[in-house]
FIZA-949282 format. One record per residue (C-alpha): residue number from 1; residue in one letter; x, y, z. Coordinates in steps of 0.2 Angstrom, whole numbers. Layout:
BEGIN
 num residu     u     v     w
 NUM      A     X     Y     Z
...
This chain:
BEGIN
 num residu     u     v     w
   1      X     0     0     0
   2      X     7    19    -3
   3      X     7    29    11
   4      X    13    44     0
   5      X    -6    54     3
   6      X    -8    50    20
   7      X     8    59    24
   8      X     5    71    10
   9      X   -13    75    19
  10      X    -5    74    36
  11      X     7    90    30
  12      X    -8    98    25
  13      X   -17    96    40
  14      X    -3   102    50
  15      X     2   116    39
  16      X   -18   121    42
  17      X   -20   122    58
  18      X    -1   132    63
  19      X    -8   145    50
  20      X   -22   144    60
  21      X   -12   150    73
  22      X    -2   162    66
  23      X   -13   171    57
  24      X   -26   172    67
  25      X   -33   188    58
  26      X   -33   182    42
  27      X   -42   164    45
  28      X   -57   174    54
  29      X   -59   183    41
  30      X   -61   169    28
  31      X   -71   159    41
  32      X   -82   173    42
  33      X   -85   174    23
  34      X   -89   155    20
  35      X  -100   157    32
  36      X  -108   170    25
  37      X  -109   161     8
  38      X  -114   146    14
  39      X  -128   155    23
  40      X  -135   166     8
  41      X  -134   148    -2
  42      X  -147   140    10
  43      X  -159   155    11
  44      X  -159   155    -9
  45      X  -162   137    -9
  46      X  -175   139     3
  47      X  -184   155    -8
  48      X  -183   145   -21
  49      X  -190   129   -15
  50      X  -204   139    -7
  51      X  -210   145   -25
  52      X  -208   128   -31
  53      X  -221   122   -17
  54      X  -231   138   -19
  55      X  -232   135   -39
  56      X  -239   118   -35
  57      X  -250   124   -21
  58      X  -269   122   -29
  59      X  -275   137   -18
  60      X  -265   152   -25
  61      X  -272   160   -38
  62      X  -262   160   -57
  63      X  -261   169   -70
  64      X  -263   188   -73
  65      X  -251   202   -67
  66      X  -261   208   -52
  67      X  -271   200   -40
  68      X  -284   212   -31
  69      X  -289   211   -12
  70      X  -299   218    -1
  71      X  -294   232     7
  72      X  -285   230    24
  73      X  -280   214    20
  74      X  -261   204    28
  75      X  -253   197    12
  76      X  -241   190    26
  77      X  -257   180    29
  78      X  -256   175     9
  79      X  -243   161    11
  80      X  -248   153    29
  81      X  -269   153    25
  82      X  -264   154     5
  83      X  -281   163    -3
  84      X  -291   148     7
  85      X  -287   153    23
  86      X  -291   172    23
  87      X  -309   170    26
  88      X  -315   185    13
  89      X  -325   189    -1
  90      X  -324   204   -12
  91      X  -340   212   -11
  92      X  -349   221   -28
  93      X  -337   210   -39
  94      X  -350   213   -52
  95      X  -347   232   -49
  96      X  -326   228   -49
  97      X  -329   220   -65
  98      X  -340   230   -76
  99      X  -337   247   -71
 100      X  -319   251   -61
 101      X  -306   234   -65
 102      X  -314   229   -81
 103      X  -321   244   -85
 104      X  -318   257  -101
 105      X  -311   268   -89
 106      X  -295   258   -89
 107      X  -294   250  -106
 108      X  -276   257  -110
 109      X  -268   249   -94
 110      X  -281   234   -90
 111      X  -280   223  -106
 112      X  -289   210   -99
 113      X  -297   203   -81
 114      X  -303   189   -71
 115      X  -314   186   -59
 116      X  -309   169   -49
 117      X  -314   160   -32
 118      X  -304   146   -26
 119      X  -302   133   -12
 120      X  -321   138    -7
 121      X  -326   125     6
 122      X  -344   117     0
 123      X  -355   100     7
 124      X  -362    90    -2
 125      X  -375    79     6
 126      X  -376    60     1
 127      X  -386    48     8
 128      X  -388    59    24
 129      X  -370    61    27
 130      X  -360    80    25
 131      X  -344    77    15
 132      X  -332    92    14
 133      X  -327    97    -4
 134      X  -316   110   -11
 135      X  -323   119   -24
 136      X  -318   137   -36
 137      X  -325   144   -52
 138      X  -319   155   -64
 139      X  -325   161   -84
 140      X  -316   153   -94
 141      X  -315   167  -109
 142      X  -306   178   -96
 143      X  -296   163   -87
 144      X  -286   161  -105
 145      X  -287   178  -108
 146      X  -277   181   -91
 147      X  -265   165   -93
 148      X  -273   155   -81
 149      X  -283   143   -91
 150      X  -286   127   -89
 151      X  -277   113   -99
 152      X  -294   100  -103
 153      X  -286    84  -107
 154      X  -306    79  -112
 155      X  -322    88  -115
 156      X  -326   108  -115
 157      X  -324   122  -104
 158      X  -330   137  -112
 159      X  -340   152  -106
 160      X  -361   148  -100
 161      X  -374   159   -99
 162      X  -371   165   -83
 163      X  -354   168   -82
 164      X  -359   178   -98
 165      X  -372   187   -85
 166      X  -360   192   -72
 167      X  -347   200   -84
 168      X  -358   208   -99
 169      X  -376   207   -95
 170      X  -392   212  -106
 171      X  -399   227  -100
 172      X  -416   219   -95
 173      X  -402   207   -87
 174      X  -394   223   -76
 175      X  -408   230   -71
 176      X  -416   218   -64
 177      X  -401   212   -52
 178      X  -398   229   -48
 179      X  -416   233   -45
 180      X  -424   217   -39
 181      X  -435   219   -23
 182      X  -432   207    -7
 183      X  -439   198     7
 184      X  -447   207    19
 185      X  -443   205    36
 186      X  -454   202    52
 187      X  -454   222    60
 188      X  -468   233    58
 189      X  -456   248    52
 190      X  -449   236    37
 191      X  -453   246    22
 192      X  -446   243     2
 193      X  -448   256   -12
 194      X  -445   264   -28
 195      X  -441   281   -31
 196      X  -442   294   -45
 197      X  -440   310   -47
 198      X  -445   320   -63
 199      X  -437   338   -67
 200      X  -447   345   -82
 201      X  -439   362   -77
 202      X  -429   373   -63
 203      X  -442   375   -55
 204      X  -453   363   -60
 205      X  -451   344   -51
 206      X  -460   330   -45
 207      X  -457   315   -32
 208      X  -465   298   -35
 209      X  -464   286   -22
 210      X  -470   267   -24
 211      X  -471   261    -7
 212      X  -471   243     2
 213      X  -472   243    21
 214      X  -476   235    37
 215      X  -476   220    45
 216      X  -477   211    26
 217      X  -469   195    32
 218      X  -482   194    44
 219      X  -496   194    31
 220      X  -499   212    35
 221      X  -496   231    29
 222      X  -499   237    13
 223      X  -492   248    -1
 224      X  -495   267    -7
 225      X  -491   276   -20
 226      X  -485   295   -15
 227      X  -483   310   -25
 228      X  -475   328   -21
 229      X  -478   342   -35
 230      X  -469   357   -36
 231      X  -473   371   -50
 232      X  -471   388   -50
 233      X  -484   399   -43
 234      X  -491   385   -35
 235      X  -493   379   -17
 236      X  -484   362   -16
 237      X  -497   348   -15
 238      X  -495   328   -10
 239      X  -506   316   -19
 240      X  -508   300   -11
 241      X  -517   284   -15
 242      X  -517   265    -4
 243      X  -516   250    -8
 244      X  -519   232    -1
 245      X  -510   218     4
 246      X  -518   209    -6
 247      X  -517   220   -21
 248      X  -498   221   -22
 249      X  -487   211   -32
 250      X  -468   211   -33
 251      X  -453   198   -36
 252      X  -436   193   -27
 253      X  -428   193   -45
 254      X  -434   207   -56
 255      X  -439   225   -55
 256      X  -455   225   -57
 257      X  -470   229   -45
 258      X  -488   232   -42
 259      X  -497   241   -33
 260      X  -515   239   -39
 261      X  -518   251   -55
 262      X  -498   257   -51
 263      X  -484   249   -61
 264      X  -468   248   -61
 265      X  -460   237   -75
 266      X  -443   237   -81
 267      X  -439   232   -99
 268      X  -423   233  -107
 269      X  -415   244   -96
 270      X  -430   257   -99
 271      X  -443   259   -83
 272      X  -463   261   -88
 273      X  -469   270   -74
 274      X  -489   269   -72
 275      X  -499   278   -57
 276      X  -514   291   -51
 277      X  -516   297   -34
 278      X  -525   310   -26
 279      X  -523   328   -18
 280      X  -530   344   -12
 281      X  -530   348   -31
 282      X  -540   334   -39
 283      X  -530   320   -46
 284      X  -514   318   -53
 285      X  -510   304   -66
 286      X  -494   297   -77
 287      X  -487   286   -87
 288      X  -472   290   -92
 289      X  -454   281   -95
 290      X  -439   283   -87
 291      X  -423   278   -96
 292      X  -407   279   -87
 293      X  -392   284   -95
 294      X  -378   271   -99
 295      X  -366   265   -84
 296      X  -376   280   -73
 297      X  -378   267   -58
 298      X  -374   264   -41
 299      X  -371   245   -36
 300      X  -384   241   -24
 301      X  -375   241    -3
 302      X  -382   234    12
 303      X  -380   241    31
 304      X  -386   229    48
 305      X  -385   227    62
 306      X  -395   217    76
 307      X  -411   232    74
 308      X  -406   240    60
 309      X  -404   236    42
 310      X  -402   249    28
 311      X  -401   244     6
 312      X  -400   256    -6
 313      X  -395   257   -24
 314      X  -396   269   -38
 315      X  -397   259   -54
 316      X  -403   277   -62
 317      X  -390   291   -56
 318      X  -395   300   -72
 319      X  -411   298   -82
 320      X  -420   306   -93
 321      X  -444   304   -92
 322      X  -454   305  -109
 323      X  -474   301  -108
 324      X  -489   310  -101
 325      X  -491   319   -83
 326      X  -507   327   -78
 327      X  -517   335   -63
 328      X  -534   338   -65
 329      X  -539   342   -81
 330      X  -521   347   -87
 331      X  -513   332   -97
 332      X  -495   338  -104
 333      X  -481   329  -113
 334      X  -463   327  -107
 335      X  -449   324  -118
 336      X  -432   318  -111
 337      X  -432   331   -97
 338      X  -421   327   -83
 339      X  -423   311   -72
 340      X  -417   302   -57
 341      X  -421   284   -48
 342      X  -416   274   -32
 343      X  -424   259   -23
 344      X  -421   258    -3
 345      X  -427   243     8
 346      X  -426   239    25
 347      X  -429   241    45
 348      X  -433   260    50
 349      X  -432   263    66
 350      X  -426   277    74
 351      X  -417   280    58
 352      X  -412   297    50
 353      X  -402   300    33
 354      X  -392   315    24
 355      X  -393   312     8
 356      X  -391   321   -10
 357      X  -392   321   -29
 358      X  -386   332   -40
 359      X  -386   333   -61
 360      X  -371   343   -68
 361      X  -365   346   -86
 362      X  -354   331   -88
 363      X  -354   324   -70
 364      X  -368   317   -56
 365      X  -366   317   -39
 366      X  -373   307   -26
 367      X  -369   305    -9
 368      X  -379   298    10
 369      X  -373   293    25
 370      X  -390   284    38
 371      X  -388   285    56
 372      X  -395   277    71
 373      X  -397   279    88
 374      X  -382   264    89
 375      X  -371   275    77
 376      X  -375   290    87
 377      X  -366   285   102
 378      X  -352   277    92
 379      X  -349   288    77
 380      X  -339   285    64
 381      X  -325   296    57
 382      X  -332   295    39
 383      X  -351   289    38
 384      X  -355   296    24
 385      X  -351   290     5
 386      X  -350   302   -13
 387      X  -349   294   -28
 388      X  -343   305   -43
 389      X  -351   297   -60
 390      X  -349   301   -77
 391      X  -350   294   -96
 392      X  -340   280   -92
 393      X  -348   276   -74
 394      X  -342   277   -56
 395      X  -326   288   -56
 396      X  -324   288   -40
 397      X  -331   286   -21
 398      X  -325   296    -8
 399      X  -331   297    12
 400      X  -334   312    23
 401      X  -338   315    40
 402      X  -350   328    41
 403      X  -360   343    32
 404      X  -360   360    35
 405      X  -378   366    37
 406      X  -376   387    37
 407      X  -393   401    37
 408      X  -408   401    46
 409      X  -422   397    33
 410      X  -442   397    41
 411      X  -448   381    38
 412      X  -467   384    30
 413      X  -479   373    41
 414      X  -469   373    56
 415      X  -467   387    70
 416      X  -450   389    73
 417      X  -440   378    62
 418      X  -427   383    52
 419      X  -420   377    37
 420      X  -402   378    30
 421      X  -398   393    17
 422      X  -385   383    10
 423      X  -373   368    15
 424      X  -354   363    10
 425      X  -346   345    12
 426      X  -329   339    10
 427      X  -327   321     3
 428      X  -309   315     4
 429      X  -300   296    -4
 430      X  -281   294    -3
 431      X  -273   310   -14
 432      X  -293   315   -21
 433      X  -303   329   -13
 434      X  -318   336   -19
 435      X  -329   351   -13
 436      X  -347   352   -16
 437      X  -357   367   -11
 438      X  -375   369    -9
 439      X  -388   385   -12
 440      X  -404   380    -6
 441      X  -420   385   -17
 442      X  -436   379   -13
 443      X  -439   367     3
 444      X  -453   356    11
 445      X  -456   348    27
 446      X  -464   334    33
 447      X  -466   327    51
 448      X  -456   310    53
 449      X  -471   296    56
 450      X  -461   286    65
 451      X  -450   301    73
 452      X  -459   312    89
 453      X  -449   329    85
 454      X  -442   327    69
 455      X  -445   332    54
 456      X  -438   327    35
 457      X  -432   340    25
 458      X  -434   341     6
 459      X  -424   353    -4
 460      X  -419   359   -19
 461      X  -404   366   -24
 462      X  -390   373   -36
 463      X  -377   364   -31
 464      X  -356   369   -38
 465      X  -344   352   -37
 466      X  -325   355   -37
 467      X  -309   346   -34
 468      X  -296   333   -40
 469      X  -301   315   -47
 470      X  -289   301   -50
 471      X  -277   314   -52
 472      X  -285   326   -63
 473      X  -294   344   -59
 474      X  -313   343   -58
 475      X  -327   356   -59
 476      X  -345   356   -62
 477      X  -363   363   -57
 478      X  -379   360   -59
 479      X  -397   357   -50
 480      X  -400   341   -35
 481      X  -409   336   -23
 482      X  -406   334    -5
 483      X  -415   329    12
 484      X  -410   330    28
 485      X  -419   326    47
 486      X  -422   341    59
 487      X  -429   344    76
 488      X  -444   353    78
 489      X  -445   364    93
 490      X  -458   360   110
């Protein structure tokens, strides 16, 4: 056997460890830097075995260059919970889709999007026994289109009618998920309704109010169809006219309502609005139709709590009516002349609202904010919303904490009231800030049936808008309406 190595590695060894010793200096030094290399090897072996598990992990979401959360959300949570283990949902993903992600508005930076739930937990029930499944959807159009496509090694997976539904509906299709009516719930201050308002001029306007309320799930309460008139060198009038339980009709999935001889129905994106009612001036009656302008809505938004629920949504922020309005014997016809409709539902006890509408040259404004005697003792920083829309849709939605009511204006009908001359708000998101200033015109009042001391407050008013949007300087003005709640004196 040669024993030349092992002496060769002996020297070595020993020539290693005296420089050891002599230069101490020096052999820290280069212990230190392997160290610190073998140290940056592992972490990079470790980063880049963690994307090769997370690129095999079934619950993180491929393809695309963003992926959009809710806001508030711990991506640190994204790896240990993965998309499965947050818990959230994005609410108004319809809304996301059509009008602010996959909108026009961002057509030169968005090319293309997609909706996608994963690793949703599901049963399914077979022969009486709960078996946990995972389950996830996506349209497949806008999967491909994003990269994250399915490979289908047998059969099809193209796009159905309702994924075709949620991203690009028929108008008759949009409307009637916007504005589809719900079940009632068992209070005796639940009420649902429609509401238009018609502006044949200035100083001209009329509110029409289709009315379900009361105890409904209970097999009681009824409906009514209201109407306010205002015209010049007139006393404003209401015109009023009930209806039975019996006599109403209305459904979970479409717009539609009756309300005896009073219609609502919704037909490609167009609303035929049918009514009479009466008042201290005879009769008034309508038919007219309401067509909203394209992309002028407002997703629909729901607020509960244990006593308190709140829905609105404007699927008309801007409208125009065309048909026949008459009050006595005084039949005239409107074309186009300026229109607005929402639909609110829910439990209204001790409940107040501000809330507004305005119509300007190329925007529309509308913003409200409902308080409770529970958000009364814990108020919030920012109750209130404003939603800035134009050709394209929403443009943006901003929040603000109070209003600035400034003037003492006699309020008719009620000793000792006063009413606001004008009001200002402040609506503030992220770097955008907007101004909206108020002059009041013409008001009325109306004591709160449910309310003691308060009374609601209708106005209108010329109204000027101001202020920066996604970056860009804003102005407009125009004409609105607003309401408020006040207290009546003892």
């Amino acid at each position: 056997m040669n024993s030349r190595p092992r002496a060769d590695l002996g020297l070595l060894t020993l020539l290693a460890f005296r420089h050891l010793l002599v230069k101490r200096g020096r052999a820290l030094l280069l212990l230190f830097g392997y160290g610190v290399g073998a140290g940056v090897m592992m972490v990079l072996l470790s980063v880049g075995e963690a994307m090769l598990v997370q690129s095999r992990d079934v619950a993180l979401v491929g393809g695309g260059d963003v992926t959009v959360l809710p806001e508030g959300i711990d991506l640190e949570g994204l790896r240990t919970g993965s998309m499965s283990g947050l818990f959230f949902g994005i609410d108004r993903a319809r809304f996301l889709e059509r009008q602010l992600v996959g909108g026009r508005r961002l057509n030169d930076v968005v090319a293309a999007t997609s909706p996608t739930i994963e690793h949703e937990l599901v049963y399914l029930e077979r022969a009486g026994e709960l078996v946990p499944l995972r389950a996830g959807g996506e349209i497949p159009s806008a999967a491909r289109a994003v990269g994250s496509g399915l490979t289908i090694v047998q059969g099809r997976w193209e796009d159905d009618d309702a994924d075709r539904r949620f991203a690009a509906p028929a108008a008759q299709e949009l409307y009637d998920e916007l504005d589809r009516w719900h079940l009632p719930r068992a209070d005796s201050t639940w009420a649902e309704w429609h509401y238009f308002n018609v502006a044949p001029s200035a100083d001209e306007w009329w509110y029409v109010t289709y009315i379900v309320g009361g105890p409904i799930a209970m097999g009681q309460g009824g409906g009514q169809l209201l109407v306010t008139r205002h015209r010049p060198g007139m006393a404003p009038a209401r015109f009023q006219s009930d209806v039975r339980l019996d006599r109403i009709q209305y459904d979970t999935a479409r717009a539609d309502l009756v309300l005896g001889d009073h219609t609502v129905t919704q037909r490609d994106g167009r609303y035929h609005v049918v009514g009479s009612a009466r008042g201290p001036t005879g009769a008034v009656r309508f038919d007219l139709v309401v067509t909203p302008t394209p992309n002028a809505w407002f997703p629909p938004v729901e607020l509960a709590s244990d006593r308190f629920l709140s829905g609105y949504v404007v699927p008309a922020v801007r409208a125009t009516a065309s048909g026949t309005l008459c009050e006595g014997g005084e039949c005239r016809q409107l074309a186009e002349v300026a229109a607005y409709h929402d639909h609110n539902w829910g439990i209204w006890r001790e409940t107040a609202w501000n809330w507004g509408q305005g119509r300007g040259q190329s925007l529309s404004v509308v913003y409200g904010g409902v308080t409770t005697a529970d958000s009364l003792s814990a108020p919030s920083a920012a109750p209130y919303f404003l939603a800035a829309v134009d050709s394209q849709g929403v443009r943006q939605i901003l929040r603000f904490g109070e209003i600035d009511y400034d003037g003492r204006r006699p309020v008719p009908g009620v000793a000792g009231l006063f009413a606001p001359d004008s009001f200002r708000l402040r609506a503030v998101r992220e770097p955008d800030t907007v101004t909206m200033s108020v002059v009041v015109l013409d008001l009325q009042a109306t004591r709160a049936a449910l309310g003691g001391r308060r009374v609601f407050l209708q106005m209108r008013g010329a109204f000027r808008f101001s202020g920066r949007l996604l970056g860009a300087a804003v102005a407009d003005s125009g004409l609105g309406f607003f309401e408020t709640f006040l207290e009546a004196p003892d």
